[in-house]
LUMTORTI-304330 format. One line per field, with one value per residue: residue number from 1; x, y, z of N, C-alpha, C in turn. Coordinates in steps of 0.1 Angstrom, whole numbers, plus 5000, padded with zeros to 4 digits. Layout:
N
k	[NUM,...]
n.xx	[X,...]
n.yy	[Y,...]
n.zz	[Z,...]
ca.xx	[X,...]
ca.yy	[Y,...]
ca.zz	[Z,...]
c.xx	[X,...]
c.yy	[Y,...]
c.zz	[Z,...]
% end
This chain:
265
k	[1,2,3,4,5,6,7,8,9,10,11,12,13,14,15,16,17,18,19,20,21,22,23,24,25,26,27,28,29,30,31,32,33,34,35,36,37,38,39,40,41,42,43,44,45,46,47,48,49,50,51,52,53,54,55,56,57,58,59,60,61,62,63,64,65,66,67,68,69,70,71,72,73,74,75,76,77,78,79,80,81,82,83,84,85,86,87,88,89,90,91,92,93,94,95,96,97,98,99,100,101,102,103,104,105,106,107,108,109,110,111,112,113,114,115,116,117,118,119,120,121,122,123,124,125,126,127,128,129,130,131,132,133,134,135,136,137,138,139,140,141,142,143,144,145,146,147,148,149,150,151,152,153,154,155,156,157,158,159,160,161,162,163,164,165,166,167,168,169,170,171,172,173,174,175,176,177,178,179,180,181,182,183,184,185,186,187,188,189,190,191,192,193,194,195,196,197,198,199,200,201,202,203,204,205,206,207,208,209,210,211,212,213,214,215,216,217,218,219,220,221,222,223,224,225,226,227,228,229,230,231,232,233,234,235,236,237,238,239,240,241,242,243,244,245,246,247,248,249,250,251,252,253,254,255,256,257,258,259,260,261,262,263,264,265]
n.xx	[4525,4546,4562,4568,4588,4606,4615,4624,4650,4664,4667,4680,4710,4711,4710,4737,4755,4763,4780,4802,4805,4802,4825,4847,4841,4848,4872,4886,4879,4893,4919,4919,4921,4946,4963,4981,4996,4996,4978,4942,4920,4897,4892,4902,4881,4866,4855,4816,4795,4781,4759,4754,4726,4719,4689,4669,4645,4617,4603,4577,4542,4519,4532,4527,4540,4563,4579,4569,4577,4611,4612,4601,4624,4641,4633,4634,4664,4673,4663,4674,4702,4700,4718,4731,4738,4718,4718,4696,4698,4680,4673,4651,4613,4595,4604,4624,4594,4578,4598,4609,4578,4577,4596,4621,4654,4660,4687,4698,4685,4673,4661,4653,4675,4674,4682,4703,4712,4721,4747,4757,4748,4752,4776,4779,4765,4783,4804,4799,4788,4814,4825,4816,4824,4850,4860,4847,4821,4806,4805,4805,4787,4761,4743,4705,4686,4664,4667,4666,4652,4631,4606,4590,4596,4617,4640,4647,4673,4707,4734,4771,4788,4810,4834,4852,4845,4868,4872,4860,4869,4863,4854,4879,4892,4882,4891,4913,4916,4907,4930,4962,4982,4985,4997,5005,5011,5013,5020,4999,4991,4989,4971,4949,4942,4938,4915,4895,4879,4863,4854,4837,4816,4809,4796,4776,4758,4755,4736,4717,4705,4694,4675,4661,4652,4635,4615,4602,4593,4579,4559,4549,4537,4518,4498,4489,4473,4458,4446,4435,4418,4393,4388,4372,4354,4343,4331,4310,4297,4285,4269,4251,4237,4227,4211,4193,4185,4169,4151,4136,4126,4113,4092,4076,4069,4050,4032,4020,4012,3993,3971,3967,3950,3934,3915,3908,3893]
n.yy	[6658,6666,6683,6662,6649,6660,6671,6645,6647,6670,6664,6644,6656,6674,6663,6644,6667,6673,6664,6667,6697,6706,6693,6706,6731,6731,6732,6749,6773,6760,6768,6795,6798,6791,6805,6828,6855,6859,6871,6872,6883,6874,6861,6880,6893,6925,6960,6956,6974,6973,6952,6926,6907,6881,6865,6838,6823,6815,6816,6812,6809,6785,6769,6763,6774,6780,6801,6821,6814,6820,6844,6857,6852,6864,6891,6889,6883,6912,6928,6921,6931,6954,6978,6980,6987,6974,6956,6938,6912,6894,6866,6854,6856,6859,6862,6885,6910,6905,6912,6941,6948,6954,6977,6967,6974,6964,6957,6938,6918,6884,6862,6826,6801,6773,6739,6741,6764,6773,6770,6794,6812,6812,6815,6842,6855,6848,6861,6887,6891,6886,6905,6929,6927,6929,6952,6968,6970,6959,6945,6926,6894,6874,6843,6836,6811,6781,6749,6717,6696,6672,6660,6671,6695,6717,6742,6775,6792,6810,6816,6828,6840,6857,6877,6842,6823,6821,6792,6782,6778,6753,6743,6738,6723,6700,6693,6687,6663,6646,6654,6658,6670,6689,6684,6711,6714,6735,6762,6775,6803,6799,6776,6787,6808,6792,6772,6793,6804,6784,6771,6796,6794,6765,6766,6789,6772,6748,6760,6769,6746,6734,6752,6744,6718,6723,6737,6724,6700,6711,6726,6701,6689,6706,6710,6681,6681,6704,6691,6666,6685,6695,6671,6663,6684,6676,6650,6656,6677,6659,6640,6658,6664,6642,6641,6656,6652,6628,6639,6653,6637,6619,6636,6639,6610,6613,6632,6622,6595,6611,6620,6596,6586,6602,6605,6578,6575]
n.zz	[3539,3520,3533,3554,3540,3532,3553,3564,3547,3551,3580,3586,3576,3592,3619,3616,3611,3633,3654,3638,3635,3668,3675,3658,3664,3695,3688,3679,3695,3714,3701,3704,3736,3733,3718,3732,3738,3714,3681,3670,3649,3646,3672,3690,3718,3719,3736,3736,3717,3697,3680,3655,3652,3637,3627,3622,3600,3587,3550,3547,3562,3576,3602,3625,3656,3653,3636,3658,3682,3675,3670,3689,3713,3699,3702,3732,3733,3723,3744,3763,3758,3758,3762,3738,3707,3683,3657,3628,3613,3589,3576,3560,3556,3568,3596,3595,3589,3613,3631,3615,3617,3643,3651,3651,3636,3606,3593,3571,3541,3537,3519,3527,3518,3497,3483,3454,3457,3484,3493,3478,3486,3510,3514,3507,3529,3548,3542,3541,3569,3584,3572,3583,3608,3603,3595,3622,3623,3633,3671,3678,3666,3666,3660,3655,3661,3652,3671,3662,3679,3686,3663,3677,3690,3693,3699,3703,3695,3706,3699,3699,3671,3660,3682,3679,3708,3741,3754,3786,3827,3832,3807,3799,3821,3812,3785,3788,3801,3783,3765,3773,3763,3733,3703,3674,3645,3614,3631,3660,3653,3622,3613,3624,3609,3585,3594,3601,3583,3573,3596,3602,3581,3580,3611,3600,3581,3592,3614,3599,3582,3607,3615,3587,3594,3619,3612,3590,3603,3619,3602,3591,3614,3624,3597,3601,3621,3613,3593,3609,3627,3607,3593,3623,3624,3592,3602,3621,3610,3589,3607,3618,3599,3589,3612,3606,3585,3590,3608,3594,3579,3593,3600,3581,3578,3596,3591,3566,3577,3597,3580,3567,3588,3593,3571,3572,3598]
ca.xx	[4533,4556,4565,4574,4600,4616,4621,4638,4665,4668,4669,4700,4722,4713,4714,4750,4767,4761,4791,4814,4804,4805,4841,4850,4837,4859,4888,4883,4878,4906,4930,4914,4925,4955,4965,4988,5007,4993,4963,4934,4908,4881,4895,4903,4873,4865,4839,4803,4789,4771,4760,4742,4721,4716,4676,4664,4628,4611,4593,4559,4539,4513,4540,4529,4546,4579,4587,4566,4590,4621,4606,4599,4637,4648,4633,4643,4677,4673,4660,4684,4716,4695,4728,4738,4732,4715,4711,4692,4701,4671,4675,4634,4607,4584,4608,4622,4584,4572,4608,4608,4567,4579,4606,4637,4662,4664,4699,4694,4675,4683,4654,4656,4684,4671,4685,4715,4712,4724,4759,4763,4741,4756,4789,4776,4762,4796,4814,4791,4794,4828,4836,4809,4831,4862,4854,4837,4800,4802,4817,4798,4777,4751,4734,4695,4682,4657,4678,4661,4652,4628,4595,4576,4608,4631,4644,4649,4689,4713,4755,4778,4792,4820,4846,4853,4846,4876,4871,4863,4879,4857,4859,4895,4898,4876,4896,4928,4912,4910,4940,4966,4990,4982,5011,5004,5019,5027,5012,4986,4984,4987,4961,4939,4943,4930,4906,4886,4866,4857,4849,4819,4809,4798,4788,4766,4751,4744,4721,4703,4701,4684,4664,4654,4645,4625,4604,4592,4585,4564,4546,4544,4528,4508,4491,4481,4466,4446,4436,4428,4403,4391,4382,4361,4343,4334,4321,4303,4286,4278,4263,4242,4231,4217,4202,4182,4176,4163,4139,4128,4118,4102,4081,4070,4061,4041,4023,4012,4001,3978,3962,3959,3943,3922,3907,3900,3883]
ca.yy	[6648,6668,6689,6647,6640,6675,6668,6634,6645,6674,6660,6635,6662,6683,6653,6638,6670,6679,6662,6674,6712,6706,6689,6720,6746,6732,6730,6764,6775,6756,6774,6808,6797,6789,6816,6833,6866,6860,6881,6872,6895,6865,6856,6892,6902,6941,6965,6953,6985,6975,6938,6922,6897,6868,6859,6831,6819,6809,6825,6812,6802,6777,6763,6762,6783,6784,6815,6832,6813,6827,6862,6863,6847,6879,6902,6888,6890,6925,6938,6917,6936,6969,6990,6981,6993,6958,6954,6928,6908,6884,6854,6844,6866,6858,6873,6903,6918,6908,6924,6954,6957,6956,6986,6967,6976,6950,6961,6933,6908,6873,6847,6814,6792,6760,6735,6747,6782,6769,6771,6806,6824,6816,6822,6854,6859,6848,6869,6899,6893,6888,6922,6937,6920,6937,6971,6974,6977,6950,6940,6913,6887,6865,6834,6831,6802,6772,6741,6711,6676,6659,6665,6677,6698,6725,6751,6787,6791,6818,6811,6839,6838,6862,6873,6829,6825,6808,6785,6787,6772,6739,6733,6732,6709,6683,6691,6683,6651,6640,6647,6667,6669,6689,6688,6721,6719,6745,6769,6779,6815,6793,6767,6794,6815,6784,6767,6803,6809,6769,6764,6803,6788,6754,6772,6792,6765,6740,6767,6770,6733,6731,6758,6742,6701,6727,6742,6712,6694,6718,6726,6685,6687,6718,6705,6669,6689,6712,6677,6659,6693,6695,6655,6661,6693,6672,6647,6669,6680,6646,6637,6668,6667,6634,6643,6671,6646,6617,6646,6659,6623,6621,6647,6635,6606,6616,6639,6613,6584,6620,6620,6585,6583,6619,6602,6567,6584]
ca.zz	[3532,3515,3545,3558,3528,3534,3572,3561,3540,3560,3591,3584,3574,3608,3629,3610,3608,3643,3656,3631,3640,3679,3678,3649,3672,3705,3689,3675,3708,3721,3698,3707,3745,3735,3712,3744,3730,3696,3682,3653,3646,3650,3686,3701,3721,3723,3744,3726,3717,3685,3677,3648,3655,3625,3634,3609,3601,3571,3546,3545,3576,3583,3605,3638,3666,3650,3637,3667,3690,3673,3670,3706,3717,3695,3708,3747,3735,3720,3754,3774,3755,3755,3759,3730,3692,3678,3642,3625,3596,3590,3570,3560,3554,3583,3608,3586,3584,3623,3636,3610,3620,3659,3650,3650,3626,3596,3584,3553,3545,3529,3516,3527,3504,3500,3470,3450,3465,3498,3492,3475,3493,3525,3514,3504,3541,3556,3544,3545,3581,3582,3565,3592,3617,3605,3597,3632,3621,3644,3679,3681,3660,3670,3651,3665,3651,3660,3668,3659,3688,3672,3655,3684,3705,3684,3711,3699,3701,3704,3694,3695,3660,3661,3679,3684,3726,3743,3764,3800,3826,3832,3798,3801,3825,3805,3778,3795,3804,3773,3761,3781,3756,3723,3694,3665,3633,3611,3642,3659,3639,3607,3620,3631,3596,3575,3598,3610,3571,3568,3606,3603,3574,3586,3614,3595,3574,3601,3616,3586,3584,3620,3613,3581,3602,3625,3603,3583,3613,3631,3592,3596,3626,3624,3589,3602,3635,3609,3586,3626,3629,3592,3595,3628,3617,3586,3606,3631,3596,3586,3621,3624,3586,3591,3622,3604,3576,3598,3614,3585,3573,3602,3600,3568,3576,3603,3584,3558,3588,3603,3570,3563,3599,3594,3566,3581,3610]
c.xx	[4545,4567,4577,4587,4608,4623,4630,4651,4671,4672,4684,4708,4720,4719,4732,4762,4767,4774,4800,4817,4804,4820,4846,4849,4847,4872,4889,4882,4888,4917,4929,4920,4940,4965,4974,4996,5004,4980,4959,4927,4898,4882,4897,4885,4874,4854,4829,4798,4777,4770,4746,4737,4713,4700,4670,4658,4625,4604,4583,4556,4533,4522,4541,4534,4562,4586,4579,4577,4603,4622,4606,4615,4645,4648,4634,4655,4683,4670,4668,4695,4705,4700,4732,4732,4727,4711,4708,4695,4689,4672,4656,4627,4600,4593,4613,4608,4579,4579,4604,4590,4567,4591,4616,4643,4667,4673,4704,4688,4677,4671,4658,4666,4678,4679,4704,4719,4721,4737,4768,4760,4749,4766,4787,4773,4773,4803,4809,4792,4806,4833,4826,4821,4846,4862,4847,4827,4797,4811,4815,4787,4775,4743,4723,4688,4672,4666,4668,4666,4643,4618,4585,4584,4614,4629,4649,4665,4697,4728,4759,4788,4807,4821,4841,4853,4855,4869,4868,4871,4872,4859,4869,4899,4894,4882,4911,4927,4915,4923,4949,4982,4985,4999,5001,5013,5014,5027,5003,4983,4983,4974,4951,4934,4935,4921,4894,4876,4859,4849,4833,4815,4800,4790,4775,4754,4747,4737,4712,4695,4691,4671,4653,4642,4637,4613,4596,4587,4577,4553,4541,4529,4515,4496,4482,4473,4449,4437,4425,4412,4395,4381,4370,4354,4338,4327,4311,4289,4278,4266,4250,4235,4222,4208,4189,4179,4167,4151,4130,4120,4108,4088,4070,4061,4049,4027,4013,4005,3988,3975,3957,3948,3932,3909,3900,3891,3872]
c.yy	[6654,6676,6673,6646,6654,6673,6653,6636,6657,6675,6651,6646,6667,6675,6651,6649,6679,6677,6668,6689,6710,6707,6703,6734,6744,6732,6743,6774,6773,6766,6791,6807,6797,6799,6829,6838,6862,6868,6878,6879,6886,6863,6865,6899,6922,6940,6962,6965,6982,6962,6937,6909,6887,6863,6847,6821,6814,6822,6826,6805,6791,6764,6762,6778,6785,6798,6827,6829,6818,6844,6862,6859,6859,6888,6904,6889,6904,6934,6935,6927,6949,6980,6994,6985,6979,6956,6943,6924,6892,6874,6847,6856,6868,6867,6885,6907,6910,6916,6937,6963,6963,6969,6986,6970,6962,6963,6951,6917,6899,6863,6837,6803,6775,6752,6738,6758,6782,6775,6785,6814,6822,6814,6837,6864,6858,6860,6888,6904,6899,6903,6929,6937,6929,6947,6978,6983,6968,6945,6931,6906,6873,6854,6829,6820,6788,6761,6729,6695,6670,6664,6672,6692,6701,6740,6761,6790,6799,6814,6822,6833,6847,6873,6852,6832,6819,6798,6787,6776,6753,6733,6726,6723,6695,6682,6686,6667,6641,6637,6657,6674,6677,6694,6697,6720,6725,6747,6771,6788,6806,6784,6774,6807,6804,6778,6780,6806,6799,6771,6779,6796,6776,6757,6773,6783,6754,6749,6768,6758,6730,6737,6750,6726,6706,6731,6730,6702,6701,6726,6710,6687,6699,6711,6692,6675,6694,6698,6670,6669,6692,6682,6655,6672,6684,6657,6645,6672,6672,6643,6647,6673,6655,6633,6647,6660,6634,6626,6653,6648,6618,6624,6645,6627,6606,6624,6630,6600,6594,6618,6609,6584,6591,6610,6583,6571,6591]
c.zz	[3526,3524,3551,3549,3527,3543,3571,3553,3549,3574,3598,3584,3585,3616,3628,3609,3618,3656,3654,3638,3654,3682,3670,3660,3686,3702,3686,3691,3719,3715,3703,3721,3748,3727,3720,3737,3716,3694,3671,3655,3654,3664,3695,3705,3724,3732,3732,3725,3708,3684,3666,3653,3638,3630,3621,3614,3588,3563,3541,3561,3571,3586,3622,3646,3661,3651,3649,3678,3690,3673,3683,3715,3709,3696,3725,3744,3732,3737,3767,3772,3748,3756,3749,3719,3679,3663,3638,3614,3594,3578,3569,3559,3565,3591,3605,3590,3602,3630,3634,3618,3640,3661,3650,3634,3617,3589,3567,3557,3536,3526,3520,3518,3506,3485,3464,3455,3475,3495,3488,3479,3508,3526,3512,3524,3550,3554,3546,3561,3589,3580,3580,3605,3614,3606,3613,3629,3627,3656,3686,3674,3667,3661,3661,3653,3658,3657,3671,3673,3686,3672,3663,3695,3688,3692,3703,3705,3695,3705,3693,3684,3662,3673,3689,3705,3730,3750,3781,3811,3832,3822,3793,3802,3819,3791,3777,3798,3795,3762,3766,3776,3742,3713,3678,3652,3624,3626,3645,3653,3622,3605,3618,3615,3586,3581,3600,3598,3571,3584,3601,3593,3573,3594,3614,3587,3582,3611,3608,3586,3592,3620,3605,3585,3608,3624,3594,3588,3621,3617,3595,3599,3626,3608,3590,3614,3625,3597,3597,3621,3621,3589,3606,3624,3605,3592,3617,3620,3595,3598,3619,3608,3580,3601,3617,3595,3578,3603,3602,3576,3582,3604,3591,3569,3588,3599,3573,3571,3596,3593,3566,3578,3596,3582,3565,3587,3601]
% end
């Protein structure tokens, strides 16, 4: 039940601001394509040598398969990109301490933000990033995260966070479709200078979000499963405790009708 009234307030915001962050992320992507003889740090791909990978879980179980599902999607993409130097930065306790016990490198580790927290902590995590991202301690970051379809369905999901991906060229053309014409004012470097801290940061916080609708619907689900069991084991008990007590009355009165008989006879 309380797991329920979690998954409703957090579920609106995932669902509601899923839009926003889609359209945010192509346009973002669009200016990255269109960015021709210009250069931002966020948008210039390099050789990947080293990449963090963002993994975030919770930090208590009895939640079902959740955080095994994202544990196990982290360590296929750790063995997929096995050339490279992969550091972990875990966000939850559950997956910090199954990684760390599996050998990967938890390079830091971040509790869950839930409440007021939300907001400073994962400015704090942005830009932590961010500086990783400049300094090259990273040449590539990853957000792995469960992305929430509805209480019974939340698909274990990997986003390359930084550098921004352009475009390819399908998406082009459906983006030309729509509108084949784009007018920029100031610029795109100016555009791309104030939209690039706001867009990782939503980003970053509607992954948390999805994580967070995924996790309190598969505790949900996993807790009314273990009540379902719980309910027939106790009445399995019941059944098999008036069996024994129906046979043991039985027995009884059997015992008293031989004696009343024994001493008729």
């Amino acid at each position: 039940m309380v797991s329920a009234v979690k998954l409703n307030r957090v579920r609106a915001q995932a669902e509601n601001s899923r839009p926003y962050v889609d359209n945010m992320k192509m346009i973002m992507r669009a200016l990255c394509s269109s960015m021709e003889g210009a250069e931002h740090p966020f948008f210039t791909g390099r050789e990947v040598a080293k990449i963090v990978l963002v993994v975030i879980t919770s930090d208590r179980g009895l939640c079902g398969t959740f955080n095994v599902n994202v544990i196990n999607e982290a360590r296929s993409f750790i063995e997929e990109h096995g050339e490279a130097d992969i550091s972990i930065i875990a966000v939850g306790r559950k997956g910090a301490d199954a990684l760390s016990y599996m050998g990967f490198n938890i390079e830091k580790f971040y509790p869950v933000p839930w409440g007021a927290d939300i907001e400073p902590e994962l400015k704090n995590i942005s830009t932590y990033l961010i500086e990783a991202f400049d300094l090259e301690r990273a040449d590539a970051i990853f957000l792995l995260y469960s992305r929430f379809v509805n209480v019974l369905k939340h698909d274990p999901t990997a986003v390359q966070y930084l550098p921004i991906p352009p475009l390819n060229e399908e998406e082009k053309r459906e983006l030309l479709k729509l509108s084949p014409d784009f007018i920029v004012e100031p610029s795109i470097e100016e555009l791309a200078q104030q939209l690039t801290p706001r867009y990782l940061e939503t980003q970053l916080y509607h992954s948390l979000v999805e994580s967070l609708a995924s996790e309190y619907a598969a505790r949900m689900v996993s807790m009314r499963n273990a009540n379902d069991n719980a309910q027939e084991v106790i009445d399995e008990l019941n059944l098999s405790y008036n069996k024994a007590r129906q046979a043991s009355i039985t027995k009884e009165l059997i015992d008293i009708i031989g004696g009343v008989e024994a001493l008729n006879g």
